[in-house]
N, C-alpha and C positions, 0 to 999 in steps of 0.2 A: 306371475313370473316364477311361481314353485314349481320346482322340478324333480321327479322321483328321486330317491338316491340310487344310484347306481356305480359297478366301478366306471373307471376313467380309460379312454380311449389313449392308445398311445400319441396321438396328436392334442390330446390334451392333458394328459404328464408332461407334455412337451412344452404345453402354455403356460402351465403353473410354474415349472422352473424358469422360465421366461420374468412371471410375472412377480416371482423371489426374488430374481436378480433386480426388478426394475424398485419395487419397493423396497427391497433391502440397502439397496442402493441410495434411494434418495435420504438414510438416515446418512449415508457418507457423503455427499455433494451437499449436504445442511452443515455437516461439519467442517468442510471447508467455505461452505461461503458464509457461514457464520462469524469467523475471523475478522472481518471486515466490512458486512453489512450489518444492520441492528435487524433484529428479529422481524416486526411489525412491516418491514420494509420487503425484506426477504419473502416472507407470506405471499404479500401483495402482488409481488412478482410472479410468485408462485403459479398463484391462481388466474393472475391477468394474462401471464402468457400464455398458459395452458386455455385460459378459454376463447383467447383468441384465434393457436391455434385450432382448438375442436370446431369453430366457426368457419375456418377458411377449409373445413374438410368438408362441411354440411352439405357441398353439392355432391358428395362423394357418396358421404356415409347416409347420409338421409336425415340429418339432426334437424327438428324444427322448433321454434319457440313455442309456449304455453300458449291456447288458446282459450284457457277459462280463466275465472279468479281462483277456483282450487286449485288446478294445477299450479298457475302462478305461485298462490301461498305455499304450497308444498314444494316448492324448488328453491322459496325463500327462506324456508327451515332447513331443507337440506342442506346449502349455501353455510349456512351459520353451524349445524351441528356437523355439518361433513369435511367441510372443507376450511370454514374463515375460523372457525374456534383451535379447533388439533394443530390445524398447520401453524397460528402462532404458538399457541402453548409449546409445541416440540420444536420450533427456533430456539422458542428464549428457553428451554429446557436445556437445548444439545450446545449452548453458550457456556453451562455448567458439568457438562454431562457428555462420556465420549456414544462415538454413536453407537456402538456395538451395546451399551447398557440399555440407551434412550430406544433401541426396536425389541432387547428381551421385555424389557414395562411393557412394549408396545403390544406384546404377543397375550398380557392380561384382556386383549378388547372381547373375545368370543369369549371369556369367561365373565368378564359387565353383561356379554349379550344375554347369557342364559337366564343371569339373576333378573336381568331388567323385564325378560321376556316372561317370567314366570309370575312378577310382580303387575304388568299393564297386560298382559292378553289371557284368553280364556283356554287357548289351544294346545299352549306352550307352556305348560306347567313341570316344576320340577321332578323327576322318576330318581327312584334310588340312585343309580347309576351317575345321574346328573349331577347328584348330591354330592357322588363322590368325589366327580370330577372337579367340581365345583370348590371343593374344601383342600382337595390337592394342589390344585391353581393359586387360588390363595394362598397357601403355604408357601408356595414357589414363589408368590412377589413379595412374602415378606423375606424370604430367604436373599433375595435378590437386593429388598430395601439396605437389607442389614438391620443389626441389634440398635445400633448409633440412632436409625431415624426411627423406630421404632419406639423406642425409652425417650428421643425428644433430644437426643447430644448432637443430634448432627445439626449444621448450620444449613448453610446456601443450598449446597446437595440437597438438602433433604426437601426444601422448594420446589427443586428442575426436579427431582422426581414425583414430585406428588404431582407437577406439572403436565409430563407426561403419561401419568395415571390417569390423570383427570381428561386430556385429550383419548385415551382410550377410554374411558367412560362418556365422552359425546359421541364415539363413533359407534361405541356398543345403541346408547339413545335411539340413536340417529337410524341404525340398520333396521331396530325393532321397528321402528316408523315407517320406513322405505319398503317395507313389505306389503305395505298398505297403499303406496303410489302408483303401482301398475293400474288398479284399477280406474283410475284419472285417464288414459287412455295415453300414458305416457311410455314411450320407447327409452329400451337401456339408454342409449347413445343421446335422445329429448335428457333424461335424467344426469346424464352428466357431463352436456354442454349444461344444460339449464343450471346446475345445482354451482359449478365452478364461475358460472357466470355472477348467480350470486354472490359467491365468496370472495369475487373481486369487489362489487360494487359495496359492502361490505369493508373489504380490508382498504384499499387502494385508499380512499381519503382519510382513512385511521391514521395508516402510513404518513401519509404528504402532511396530517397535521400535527402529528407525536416527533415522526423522526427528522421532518423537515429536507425531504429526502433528495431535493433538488438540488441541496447545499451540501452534501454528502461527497466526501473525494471520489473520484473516478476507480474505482474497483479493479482489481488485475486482471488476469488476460483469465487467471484458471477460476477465480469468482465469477466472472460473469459467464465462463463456459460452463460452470457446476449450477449455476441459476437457469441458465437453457434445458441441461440438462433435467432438472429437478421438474423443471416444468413440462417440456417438453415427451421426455421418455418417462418419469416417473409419477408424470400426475396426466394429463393426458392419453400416451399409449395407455399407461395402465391400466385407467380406467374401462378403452377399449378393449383390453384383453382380460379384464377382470368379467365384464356385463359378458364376452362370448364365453367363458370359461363355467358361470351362474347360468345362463341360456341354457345349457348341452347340461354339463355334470352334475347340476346343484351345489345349495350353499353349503353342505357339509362338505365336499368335496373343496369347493373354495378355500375354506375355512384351512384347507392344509397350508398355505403360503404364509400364516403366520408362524409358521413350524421351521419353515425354509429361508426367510428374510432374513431373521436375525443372523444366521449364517453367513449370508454375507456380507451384513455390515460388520461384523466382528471380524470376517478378514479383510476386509478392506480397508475396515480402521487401522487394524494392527499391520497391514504391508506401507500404506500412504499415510498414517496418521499418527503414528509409534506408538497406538494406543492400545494398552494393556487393562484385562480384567480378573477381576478376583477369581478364585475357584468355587467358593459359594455362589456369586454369581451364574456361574456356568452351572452349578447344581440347581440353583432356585431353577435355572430354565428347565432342565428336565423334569423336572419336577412340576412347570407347567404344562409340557410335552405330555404328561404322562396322565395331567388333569383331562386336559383333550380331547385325549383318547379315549378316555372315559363316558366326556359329554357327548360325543358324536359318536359312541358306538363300537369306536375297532376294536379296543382293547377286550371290553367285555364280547362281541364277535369272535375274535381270534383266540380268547381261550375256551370258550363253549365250544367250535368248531374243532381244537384241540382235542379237550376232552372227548368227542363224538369220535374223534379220530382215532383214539387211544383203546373207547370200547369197543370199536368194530374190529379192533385189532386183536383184542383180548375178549371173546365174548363171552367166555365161562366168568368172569369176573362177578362176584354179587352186585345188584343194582346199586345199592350204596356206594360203593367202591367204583361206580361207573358214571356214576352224576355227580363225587368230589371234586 
């Protein structure tokens, strides 16, 4: 499923921003239905509706079940690292945590991707560049953790974020893994019915035996319409519009919606949920923005092209003076 890098079609700038809203999104529908359901439960929901609906679509879209034991095992790791692990960790995370914080942590997963990918595979090893970005990103999550968790003062916080650290660290895992699934003979849309279907069968009796969830009050009208939602548009569509977005543009091009989500859980926090963030916060993220950039290319792209732009402009310039 590698796909050259190339730019992005206008119909698929159009996805990405599609697919900000819907992931950025489900950090704000976790925090309202957080409120009122226990994490473990919420998850389970999560992923059982969504794979139920990606089933009722299967005559549609063409999704089939595993027909080996590989693929089978390999949709039972992704199930566990993609979908049943992150999605409780960032419940019970955004229980402590508003959502607009719990999607800039969330935005550290492409920089676990690069450490993790340099660490297990042979092809994907780190380049200066990477290095760079790599250290800037990090920088931006400790800026982000704060000094408090950092030195070991902070309490509960300091949990739900390591929480949602650690869900970005299985999904970073998880992706290095997934790269490796196509060749199973498995389709986007095989990978993620299959993979949510695991992460129900997985969460759903966790759920029913932790949070006892049968005996749990009847939830409000915008709870259980932010659980449709979660499941529905931001874990199912998403998916679909994640796998065509990877298909056409490539994973570096993907990789932008980590840039774009947080955006709009932080307004969406802050219009529906009166939730306010620090200003370091907002720096640590640029700060991983700017890691990024770095690891996939643009930053270091757009100023060599710069400069190129600058000597053709200038060409009596000494070579030194033209490759600064």
């Amino acid at each position: 499923m590698a796909v050259a890098q190339r730019a992005m079609t206008a119909r698929e700038w159009g996805l990405l921003g599609l697919l900000s809203l819907l992931w950025g999104g489900s950090f704000f529908f976790i925090g309202v239905a957080v409120k009122e359901l226990p994490p473990l439960t919420l998850a389970g929901l999560r992923v059982g509706v969504a794979a139920l609906i990606l089933w009722a679509c299967a005559p549609l879209t063409g999704a089939k079940p595993p027909t080996s034991r590989k693929a089978l095992a390999a949709l039972a790791l992704l199930g566990l690292g993609n979908n049943a692990l992150p999605f409780a960790l960032i419940a019970w995370g955004q229980t402590h945590l508003p959502a607009g914080l719990a999607s800039i942590l969330n935005a550290a997963t492409p920089l676990f991707a690069v450490l993790v990918a340099h660490v297990f595979t042979a092809e994907e090893k780190l380049s200066r560049f990477k290095i760079v970005g790599a250290i800037a990103g990090m920088a931006g999550v400790a800026c982000v953790i704060g000094p408090d968790v950092l030195l070991g003062r902070s309490g509960t916080n300091a949990w739900a974020e390591s929480a949602v650290l650690l869900a970005a660290l299985s999904y970073a895992v998880t992706a290095v893994f997934a790269r490796r699934v196509g060749a199973l003979g498995l389709k986007p849309l095989d990978i993620a019915t299959g993979q949510t279907t695991a992460g129900a069968i997985y969460l759903v009796p966790v759920a029913l035996l932790v949070d006892r969830s049968w005996s749990l009050p009847v939830p409000s009208a915008a709870v259980v319409a932010s659980v449709f939602a979660i499941a529905a548009l931001c874990t199912a569509l998403a998916y679909v519009v994640y796998f065509r977005i990877l298909s056409g543009a490539g994973a570096t091009n993907v990789l932008l919606v980590t840039l774009l989500a947080p955006a709009t859980s932080v307004i969406l926090g802050a219009l529906f949920l009166h939730e306010r963030l620090l200003a370091r916060q907002f720096t640590g993220f640029a700060i991983i923005a700017i890691g990024l950039a770095f690891i996939d290319g643009r930053l270091p792209r757009a100023l060599r092209d710069g400069n190129s732009n600058l000597a053709r402009r200038n060409p009596r310039l000494p070579t030194g003076e033209k490759s600064r």
